[in-house]
TORKOL-4160 file (C-alpha; in steps of 0.2 Angstrom, whole numbers, padded with zeros to 4 digits, m for minus):
350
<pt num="1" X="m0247" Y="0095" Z="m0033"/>
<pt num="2" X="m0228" Y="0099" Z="m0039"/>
<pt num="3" X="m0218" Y="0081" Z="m0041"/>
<pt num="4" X="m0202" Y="0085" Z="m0035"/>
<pt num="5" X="m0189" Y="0083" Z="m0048"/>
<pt num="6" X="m0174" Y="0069" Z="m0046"/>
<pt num="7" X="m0158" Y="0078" Z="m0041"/>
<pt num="8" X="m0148" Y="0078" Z="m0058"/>
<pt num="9" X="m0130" Y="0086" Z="m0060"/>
<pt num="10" X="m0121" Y="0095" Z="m0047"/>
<pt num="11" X="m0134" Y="0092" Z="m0033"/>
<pt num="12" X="m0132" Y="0073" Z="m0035"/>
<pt num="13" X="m0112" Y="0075" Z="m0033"/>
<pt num="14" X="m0108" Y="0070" Z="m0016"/>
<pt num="15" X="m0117" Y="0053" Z="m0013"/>
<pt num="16" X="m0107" Y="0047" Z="m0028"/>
<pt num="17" X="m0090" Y="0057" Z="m0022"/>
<pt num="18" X="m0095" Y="0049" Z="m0006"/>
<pt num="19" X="m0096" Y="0031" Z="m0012"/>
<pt num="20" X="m0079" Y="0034" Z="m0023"/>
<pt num="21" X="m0071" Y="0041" Z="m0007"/>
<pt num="22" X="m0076" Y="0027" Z="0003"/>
<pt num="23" X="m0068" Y="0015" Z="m0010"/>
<pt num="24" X="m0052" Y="0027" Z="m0012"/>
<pt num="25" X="m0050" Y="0025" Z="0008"/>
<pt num="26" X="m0052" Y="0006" Z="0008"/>
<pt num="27" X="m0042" Y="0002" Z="m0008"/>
<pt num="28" X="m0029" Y="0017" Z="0000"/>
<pt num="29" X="m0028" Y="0008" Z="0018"/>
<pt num="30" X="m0025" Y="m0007" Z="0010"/>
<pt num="31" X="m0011" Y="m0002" Z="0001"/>
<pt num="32" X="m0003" Y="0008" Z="0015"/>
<pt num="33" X="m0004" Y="m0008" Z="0030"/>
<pt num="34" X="0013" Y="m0017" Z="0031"/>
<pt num="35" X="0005" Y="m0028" Z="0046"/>
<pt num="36" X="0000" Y="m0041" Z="0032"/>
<pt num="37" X="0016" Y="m0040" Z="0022"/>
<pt num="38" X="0028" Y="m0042" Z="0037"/>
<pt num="39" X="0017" Y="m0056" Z="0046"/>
<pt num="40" X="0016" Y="m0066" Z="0028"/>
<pt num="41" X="0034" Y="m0068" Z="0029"/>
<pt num="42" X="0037" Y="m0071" Z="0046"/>
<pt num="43" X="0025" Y="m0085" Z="0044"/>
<pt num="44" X="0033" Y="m0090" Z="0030"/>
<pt num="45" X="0050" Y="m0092" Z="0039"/>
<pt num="46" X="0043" Y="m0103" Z="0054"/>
<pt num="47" X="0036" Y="m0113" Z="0039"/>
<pt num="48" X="0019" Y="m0113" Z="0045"/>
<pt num="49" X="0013" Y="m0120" Z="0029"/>
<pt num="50" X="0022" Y="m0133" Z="0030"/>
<pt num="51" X="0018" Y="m0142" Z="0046"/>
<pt num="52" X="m0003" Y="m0139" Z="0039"/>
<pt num="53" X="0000" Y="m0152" Z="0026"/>
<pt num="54" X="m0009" Y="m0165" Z="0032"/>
<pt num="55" X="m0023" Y="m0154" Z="0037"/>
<pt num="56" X="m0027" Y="m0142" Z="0053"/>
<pt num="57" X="m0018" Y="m0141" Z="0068"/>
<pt num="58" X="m0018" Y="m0132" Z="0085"/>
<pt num="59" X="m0012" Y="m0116" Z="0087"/>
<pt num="60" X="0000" Y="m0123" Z="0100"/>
<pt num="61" X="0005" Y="m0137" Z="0091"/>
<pt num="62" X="0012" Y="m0126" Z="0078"/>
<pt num="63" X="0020" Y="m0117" Z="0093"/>
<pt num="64" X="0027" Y="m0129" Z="0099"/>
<pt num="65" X="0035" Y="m0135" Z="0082"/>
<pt num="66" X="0042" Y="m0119" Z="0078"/>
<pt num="67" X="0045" Y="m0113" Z="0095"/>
<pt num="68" X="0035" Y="m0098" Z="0095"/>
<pt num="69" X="0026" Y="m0090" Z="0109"/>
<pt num="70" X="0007" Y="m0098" Z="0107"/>
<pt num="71" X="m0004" Y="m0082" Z="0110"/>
<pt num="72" X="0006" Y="m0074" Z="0100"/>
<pt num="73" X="0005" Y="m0084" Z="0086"/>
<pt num="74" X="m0012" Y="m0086" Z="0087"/>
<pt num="75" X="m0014" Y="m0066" Z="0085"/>
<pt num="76" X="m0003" Y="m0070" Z="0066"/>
<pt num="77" X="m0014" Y="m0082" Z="0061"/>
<pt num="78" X="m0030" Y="m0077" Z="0064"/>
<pt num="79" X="m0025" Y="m0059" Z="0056"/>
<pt num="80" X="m0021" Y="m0069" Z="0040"/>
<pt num="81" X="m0035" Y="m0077" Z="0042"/>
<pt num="82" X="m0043" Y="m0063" Z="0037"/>
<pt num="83" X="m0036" Y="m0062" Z="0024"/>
<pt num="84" X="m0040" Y="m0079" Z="0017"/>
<pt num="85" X="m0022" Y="m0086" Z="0020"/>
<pt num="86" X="m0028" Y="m0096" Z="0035"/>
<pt num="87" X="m0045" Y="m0103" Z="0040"/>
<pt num="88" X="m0049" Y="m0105" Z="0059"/>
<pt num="89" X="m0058" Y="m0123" Z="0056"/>
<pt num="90" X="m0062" Y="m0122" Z="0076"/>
<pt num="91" X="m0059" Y="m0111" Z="0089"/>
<pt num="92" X="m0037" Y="m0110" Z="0090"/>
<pt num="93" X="m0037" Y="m0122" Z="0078"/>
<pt num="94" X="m0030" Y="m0120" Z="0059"/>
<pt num="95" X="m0029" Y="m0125" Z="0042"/>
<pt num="96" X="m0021" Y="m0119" Z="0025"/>
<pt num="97" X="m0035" Y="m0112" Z="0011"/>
<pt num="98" X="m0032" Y="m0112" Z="m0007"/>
<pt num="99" X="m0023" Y="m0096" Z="m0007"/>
<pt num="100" X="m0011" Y="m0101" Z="0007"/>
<pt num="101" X="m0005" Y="m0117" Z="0000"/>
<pt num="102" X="0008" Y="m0110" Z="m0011"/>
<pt num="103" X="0015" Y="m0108" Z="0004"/>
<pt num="104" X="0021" Y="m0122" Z="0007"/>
<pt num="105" X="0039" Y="m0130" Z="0002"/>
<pt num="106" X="0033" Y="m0146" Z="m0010"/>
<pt num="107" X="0020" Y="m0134" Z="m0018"/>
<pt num="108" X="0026" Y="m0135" Z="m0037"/>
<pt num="109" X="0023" Y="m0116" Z="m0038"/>
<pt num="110" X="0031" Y="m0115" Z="m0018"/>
<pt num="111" X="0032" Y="m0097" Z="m0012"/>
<pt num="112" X="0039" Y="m0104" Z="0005"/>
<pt num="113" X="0055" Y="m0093" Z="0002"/>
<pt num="114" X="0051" Y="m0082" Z="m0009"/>
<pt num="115" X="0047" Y="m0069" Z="0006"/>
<pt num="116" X="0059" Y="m0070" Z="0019"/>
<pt num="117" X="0056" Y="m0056" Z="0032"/>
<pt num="118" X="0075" Y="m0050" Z="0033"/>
<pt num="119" X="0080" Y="m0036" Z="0045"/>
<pt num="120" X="0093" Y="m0029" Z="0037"/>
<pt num="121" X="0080" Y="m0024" Z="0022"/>
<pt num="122" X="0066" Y="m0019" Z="0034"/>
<pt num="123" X="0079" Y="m0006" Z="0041"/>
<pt num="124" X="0083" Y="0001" Z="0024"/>
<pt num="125" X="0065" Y="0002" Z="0019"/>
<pt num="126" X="0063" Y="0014" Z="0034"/>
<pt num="127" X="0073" Y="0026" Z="0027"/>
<pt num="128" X="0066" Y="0027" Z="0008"/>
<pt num="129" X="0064" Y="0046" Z="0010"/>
<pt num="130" X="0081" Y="0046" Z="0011"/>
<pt num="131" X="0082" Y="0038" Z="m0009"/>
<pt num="132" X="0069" Y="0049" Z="m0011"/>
<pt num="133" X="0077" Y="0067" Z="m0006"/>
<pt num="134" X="0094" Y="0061" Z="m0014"/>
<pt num="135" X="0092" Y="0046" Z="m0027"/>
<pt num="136" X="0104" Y="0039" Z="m0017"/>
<pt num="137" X="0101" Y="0017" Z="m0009"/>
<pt num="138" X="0095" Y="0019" Z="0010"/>
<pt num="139" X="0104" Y="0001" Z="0013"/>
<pt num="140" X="0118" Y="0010" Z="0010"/>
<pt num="141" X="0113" Y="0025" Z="0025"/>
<pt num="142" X="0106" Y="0011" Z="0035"/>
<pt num="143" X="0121" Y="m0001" Z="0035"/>
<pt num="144" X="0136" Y="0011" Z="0030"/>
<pt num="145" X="0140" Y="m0001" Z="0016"/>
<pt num="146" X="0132" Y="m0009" Z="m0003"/>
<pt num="147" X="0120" Y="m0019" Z="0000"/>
<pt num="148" X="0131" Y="m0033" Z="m0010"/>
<pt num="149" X="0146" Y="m0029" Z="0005"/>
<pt num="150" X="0133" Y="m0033" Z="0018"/>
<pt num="151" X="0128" Y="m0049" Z="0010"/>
<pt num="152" X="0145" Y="m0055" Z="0009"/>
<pt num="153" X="0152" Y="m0049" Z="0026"/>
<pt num="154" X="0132" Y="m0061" Z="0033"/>
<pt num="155" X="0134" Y="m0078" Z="0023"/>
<pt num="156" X="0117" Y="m0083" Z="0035"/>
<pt num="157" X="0106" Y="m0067" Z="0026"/>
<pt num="158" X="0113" Y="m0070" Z="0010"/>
<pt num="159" X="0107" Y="m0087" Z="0010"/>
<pt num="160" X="0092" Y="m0083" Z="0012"/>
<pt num="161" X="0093" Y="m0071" Z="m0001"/>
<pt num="162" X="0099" Y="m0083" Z="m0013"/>
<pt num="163" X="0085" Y="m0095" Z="m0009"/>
<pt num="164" X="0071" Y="m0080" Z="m0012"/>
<pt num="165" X="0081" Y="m0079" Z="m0028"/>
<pt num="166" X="0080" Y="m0097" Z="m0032"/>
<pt num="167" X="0061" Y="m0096" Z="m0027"/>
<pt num="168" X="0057" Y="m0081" Z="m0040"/>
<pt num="169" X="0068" Y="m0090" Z="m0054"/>
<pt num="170" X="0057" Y="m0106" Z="m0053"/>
<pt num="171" X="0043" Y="m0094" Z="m0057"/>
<pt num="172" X="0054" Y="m0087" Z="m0070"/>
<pt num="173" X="0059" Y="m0102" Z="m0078"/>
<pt num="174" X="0040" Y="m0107" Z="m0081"/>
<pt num="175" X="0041" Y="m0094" Z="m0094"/>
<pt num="176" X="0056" Y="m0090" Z="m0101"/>
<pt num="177" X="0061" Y="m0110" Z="m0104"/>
<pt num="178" X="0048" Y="m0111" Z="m0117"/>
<pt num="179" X="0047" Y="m0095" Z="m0125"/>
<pt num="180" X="0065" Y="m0093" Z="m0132"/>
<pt num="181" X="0073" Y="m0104" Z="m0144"/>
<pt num="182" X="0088" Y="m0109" Z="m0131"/>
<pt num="183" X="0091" Y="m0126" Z="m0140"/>
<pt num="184" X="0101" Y="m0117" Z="m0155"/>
<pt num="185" X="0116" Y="m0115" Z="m0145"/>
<pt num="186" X="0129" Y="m0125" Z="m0138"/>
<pt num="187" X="0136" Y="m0116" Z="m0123"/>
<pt num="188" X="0126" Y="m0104" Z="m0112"/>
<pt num="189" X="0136" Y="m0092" Z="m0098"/>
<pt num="190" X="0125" Y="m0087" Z="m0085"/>
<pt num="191" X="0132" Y="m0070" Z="m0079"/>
<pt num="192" X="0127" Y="m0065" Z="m0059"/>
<pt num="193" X="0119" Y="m0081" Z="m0061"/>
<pt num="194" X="0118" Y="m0084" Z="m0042"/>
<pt num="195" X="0118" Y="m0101" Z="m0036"/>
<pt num="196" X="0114" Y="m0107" Z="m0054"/>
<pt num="197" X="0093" Y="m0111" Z="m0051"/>
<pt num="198" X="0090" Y="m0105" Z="m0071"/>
<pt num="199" X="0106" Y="m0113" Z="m0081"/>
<pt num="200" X="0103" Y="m0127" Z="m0071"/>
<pt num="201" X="0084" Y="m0127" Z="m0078"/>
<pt num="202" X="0092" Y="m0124" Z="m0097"/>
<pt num="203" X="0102" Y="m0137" Z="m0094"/>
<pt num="204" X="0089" Y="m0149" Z="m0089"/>
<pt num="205" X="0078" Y="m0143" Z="m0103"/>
<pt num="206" X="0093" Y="m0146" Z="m0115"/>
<pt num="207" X="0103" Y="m0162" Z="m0112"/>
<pt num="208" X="0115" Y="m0157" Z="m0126"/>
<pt num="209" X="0119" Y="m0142" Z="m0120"/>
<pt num="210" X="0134" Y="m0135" Z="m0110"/>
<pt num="211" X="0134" Y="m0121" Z="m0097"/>
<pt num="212" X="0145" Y="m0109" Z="m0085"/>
<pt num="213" X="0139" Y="m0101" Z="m0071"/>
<pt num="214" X="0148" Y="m0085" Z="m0064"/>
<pt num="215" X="0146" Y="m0075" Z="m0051"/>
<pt num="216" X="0154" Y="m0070" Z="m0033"/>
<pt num="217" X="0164" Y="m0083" Z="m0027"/>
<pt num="218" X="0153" Y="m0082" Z="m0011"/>
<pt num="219" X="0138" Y="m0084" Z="m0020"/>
<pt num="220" X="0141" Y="m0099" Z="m0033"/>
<pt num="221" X="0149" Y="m0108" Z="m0019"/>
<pt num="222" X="0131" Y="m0117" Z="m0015"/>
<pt num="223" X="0129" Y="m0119" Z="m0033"/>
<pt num="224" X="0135" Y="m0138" Z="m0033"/>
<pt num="225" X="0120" Y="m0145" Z="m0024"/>
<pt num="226" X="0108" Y="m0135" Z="m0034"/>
<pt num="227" X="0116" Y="m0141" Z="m0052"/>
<pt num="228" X="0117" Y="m0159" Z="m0042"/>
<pt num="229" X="0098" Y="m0158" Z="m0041"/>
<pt num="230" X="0093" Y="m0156" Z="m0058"/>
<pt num="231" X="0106" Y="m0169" Z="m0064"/>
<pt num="232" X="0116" Y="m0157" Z="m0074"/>
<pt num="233" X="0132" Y="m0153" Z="m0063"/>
<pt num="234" X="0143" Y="m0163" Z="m0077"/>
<pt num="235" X="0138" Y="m0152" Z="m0089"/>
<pt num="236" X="0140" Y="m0136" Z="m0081"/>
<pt num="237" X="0157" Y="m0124" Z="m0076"/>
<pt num="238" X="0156" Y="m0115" Z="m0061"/>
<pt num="239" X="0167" Y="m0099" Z="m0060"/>
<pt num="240" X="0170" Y="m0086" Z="m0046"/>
<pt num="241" X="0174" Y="m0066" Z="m0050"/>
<pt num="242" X="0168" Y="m0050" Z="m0054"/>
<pt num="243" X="0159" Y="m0046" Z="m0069"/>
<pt num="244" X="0166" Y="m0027" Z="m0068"/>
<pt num="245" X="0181" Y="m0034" Z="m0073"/>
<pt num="246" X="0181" Y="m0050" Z="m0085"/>
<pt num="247" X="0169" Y="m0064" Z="m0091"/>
<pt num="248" X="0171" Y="m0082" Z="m0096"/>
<pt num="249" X="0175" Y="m0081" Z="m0115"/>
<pt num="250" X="0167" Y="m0091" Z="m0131"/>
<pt num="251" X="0149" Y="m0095" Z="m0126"/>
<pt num="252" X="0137" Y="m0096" Z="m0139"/>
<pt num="253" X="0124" Y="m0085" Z="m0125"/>
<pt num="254" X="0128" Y="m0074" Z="m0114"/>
<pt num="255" X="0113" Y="m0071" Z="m0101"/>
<pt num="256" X="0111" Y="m0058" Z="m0089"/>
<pt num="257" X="0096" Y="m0061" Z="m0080"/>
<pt num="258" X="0090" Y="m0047" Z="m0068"/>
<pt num="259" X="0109" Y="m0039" Z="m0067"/>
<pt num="260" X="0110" Y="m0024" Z="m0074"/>
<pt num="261" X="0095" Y="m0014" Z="m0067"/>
<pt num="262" X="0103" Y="m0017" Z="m0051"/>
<pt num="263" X="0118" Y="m0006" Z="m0055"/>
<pt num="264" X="0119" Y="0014" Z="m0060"/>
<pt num="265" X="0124" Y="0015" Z="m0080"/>
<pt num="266" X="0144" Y="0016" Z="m0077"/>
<pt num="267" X="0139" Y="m0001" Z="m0069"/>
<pt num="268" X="0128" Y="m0006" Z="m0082"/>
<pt num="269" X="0142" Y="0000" Z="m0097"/>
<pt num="270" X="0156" Y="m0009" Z="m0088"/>
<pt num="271" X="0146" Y="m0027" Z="m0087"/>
<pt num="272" X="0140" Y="m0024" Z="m0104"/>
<pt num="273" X="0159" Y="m0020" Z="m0109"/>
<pt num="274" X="0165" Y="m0035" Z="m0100"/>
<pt num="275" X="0152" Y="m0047" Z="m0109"/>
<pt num="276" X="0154" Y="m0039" Z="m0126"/>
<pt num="277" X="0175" Y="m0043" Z="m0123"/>
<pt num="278" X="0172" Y="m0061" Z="m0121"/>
<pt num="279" X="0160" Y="m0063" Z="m0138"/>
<pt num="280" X="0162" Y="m0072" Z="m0151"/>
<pt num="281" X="0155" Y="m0064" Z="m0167"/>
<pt num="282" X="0142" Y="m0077" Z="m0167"/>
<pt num="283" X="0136" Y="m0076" Z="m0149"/>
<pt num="284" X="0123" Y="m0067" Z="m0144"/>
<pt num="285" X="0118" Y="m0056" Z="m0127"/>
<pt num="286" X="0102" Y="m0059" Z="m0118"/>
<pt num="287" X="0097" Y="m0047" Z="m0106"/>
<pt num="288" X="0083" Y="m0054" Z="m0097"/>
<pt num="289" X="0075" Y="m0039" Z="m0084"/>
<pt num="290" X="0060" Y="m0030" Z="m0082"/>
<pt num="291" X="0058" Y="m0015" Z="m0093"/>
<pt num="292" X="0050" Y="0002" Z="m0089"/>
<pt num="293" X="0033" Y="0006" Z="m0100"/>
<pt num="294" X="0023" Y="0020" Z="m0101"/>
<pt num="295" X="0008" Y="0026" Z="m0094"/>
<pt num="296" X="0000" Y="0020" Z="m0079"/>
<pt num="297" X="m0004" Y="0001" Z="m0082"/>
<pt num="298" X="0005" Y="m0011" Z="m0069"/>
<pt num="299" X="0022" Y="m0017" Z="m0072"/>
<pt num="300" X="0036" Y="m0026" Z="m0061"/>
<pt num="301" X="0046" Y="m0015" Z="m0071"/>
<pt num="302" X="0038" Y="0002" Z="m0059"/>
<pt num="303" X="0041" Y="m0009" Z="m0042"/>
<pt num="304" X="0057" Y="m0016" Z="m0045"/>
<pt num="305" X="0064" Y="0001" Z="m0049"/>
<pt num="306" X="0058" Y="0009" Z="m0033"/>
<pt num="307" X="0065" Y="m0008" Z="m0024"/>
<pt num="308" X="0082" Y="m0007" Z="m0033"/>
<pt num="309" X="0084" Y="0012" Z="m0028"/>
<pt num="310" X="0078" Y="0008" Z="m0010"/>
<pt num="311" X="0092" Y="m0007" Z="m0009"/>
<pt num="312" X="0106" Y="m0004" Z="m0022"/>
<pt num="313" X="0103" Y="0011" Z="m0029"/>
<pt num="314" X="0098" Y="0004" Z="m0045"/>
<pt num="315" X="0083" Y="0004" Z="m0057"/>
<pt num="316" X="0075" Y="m0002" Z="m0072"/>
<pt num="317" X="0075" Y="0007" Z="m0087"/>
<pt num="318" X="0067" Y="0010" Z="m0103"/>
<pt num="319" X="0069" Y="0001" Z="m0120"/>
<pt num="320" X="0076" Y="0015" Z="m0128"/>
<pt num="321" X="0089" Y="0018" Z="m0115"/>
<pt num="322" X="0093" Y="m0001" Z="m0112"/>
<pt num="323" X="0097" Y="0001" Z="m0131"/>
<pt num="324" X="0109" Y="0015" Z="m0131"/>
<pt num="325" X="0118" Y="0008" Z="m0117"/>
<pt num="326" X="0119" Y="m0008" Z="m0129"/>
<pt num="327" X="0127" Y="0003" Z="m0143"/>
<pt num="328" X="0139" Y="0010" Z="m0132"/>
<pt num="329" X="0147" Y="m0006" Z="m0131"/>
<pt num="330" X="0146" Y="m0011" Z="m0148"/>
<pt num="331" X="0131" Y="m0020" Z="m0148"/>
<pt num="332" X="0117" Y="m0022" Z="m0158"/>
<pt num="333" X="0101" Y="m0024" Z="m0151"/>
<pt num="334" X="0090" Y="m0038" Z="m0160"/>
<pt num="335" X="0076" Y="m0040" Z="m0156"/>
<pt num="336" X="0061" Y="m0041" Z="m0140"/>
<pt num="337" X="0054" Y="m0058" Z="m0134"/>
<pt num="338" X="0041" Y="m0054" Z="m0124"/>
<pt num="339" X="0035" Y="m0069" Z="m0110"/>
<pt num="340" X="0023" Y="m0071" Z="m0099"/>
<pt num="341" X="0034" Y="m0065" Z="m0086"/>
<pt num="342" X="0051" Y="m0056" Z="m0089"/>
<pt num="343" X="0054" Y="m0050" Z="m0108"/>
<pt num="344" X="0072" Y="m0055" Z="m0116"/>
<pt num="345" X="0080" Y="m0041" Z="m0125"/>
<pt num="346" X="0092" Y="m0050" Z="m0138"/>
<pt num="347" X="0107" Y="m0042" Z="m0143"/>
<pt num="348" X="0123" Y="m0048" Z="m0156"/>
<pt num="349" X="0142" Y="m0039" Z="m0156"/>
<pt num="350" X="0144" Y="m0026" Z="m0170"/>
């Protein structure tokens, strides 16, 4: 009697394409769905989280308290349910998981508005083949203006903006406080610091230490109840204007935290410029931003450039080119800190 053989090679190709295709579709699909991503943040804006404290509630409770429509909400919570953002402890009937509870706004590591579902930037992302075909921000076809004119001409959307900023700094902060040696200097000058979230930190952090804050006048106008809450106001300056133009002179630091990859390089070269004309000899630059990397490992550096194209026509860039731009303005880079989140690129006048 002949055994049949065990089908080796080629002939045992397709059950294991088959099993990689069925992964491919799943991990694809998964990628490609925006129900989740959009129904996360519009939960997060009714604050859903937050009224599941205590413990689980009805679904028409939690329409009632956030005056939603109660089928409808019951259809968001059970899809993130599924996804382990929710559990449906009895039938219309819900509670936050382990997962879910960073969504709420006393969560040390709150994520509450972190994600804010803003129209203005759905609209643009509905565009991105136009920053594809012509590398040029889809805010900008979307809304016939910069995305930073938008912001300024809708105090409402920009204020939500500035707490999602706010939100991704306290994340920030976790790292980049400890992992810099920010007590050697006197007077740091937070440059497009917002609404001052991260000097306020350093300031904290440091009790002898000094800061300015600059930005938009628009934008560091909230900035006195955010410094008031960390107990540092006293110690801090607040100045309005346009870092194109002119920056706050004499700091020890200069920071500029997620700034310049927002902006083209003639953007980039006129901050930089700008900074470099308010040094002393002994300051030093701090560019603190996500860099590009090679290869095809995962970096923020990859998403926020795609993001900043899409929005501002912006983008990270590479060491090397962070670097030349540096030199152009007679800086010399220093050195790399690398932190669990956001590596500081250090830099000193020439």
């Amino acid at each position: 009697m002949t055994v049949p053989r065990q089908a080796t090679g080629p002939a045992a190709a397709p059950a294991a394409d088959a099993s990689v295709a069925a992964h491919s579709v799943a991990r694809l699909t998964e990628m490609a769905d925006y129900i989740v991503p959009f129904t996360l943040r519009a939960i997060c804006d009714l604050g859903i989280a937050d009224l599941l404290a205590e413990g689980p509630r009805p679904v028409g409770e939690l329409a009632a308290a956030t005056g939603t429509h109660a089928p409808a909400l019951l259809k968001a919570m059970r899809a993130l349910a599924g996804r382990g953002v929710f559990t449906e402890t009895a039938p219309e009937v819900f509670g936050l998981t382990p997962l879910g509870q960073p969504l709420r706004s006393d969560h040390p590591r709150s994520l509450r508005d972190a994600y804010p579902l803003i129209p203005a930037d759905v609209q643009a992302w509905a565009l991105l083949d136009h920053s594809l075909r012509t590398g040029r921000a889809a805010f900008d076809l979307a809304h016939g203006q910069s995305y930073w004119e938008y912001m300024e001409r809708h105090p409402e959307e920009s204020a939500r903006f500035d707490a999602s900023q706010r939100a991704v700094t306290r994340r920030e902060i976790r790292a980049l406080v400890p992992a810099y040696e920010w007590g050697a200097f006197g007077t740091v000058a937070d440059i497009g610091g917002g609404s001052g979230a991260f000097v306020a930190a350093l300031l904290a952090a440091h009790p002898g230490m000094r800061g300015v804050l600059f930005d938009q006048p628009h934008v560091v106008a909230g900035a006195g109840a955010v410094l008031a809450e960390q107990g540092v106001a006293d110690r801090c300056s607040v100045v309005g204007g346009s870092f194109y133009e002119s920056v706050p002179s004499g700091a020890d630091a200069y920071v500029l935290k997620r700034v310049l990859y927002d902006v083209g390089d003639d953007g980039a070269a006129r901050v930089l410029r700008a900074v470099r004309a308010a040094m002393r000899p002994g300051s030093r630059l701090l560019i603190v931003e996500p860099l590009l990397e090679p290869g095809d490992e995962f970096s923020w550096g990859k998403l926020y450039d795609l993001l900043l194209l899409t929005m501002r026509g912006g983008g990270s860039r590479s060491l090397p080119r962070l670097e030349e731009l540096m030199r152009e303005a007679d800086l010399e880079p220093v050195r790399v800190v690398r932190t669990k989140g956001l590596p500081i690129t250090e830099a000193r006048p020439v």
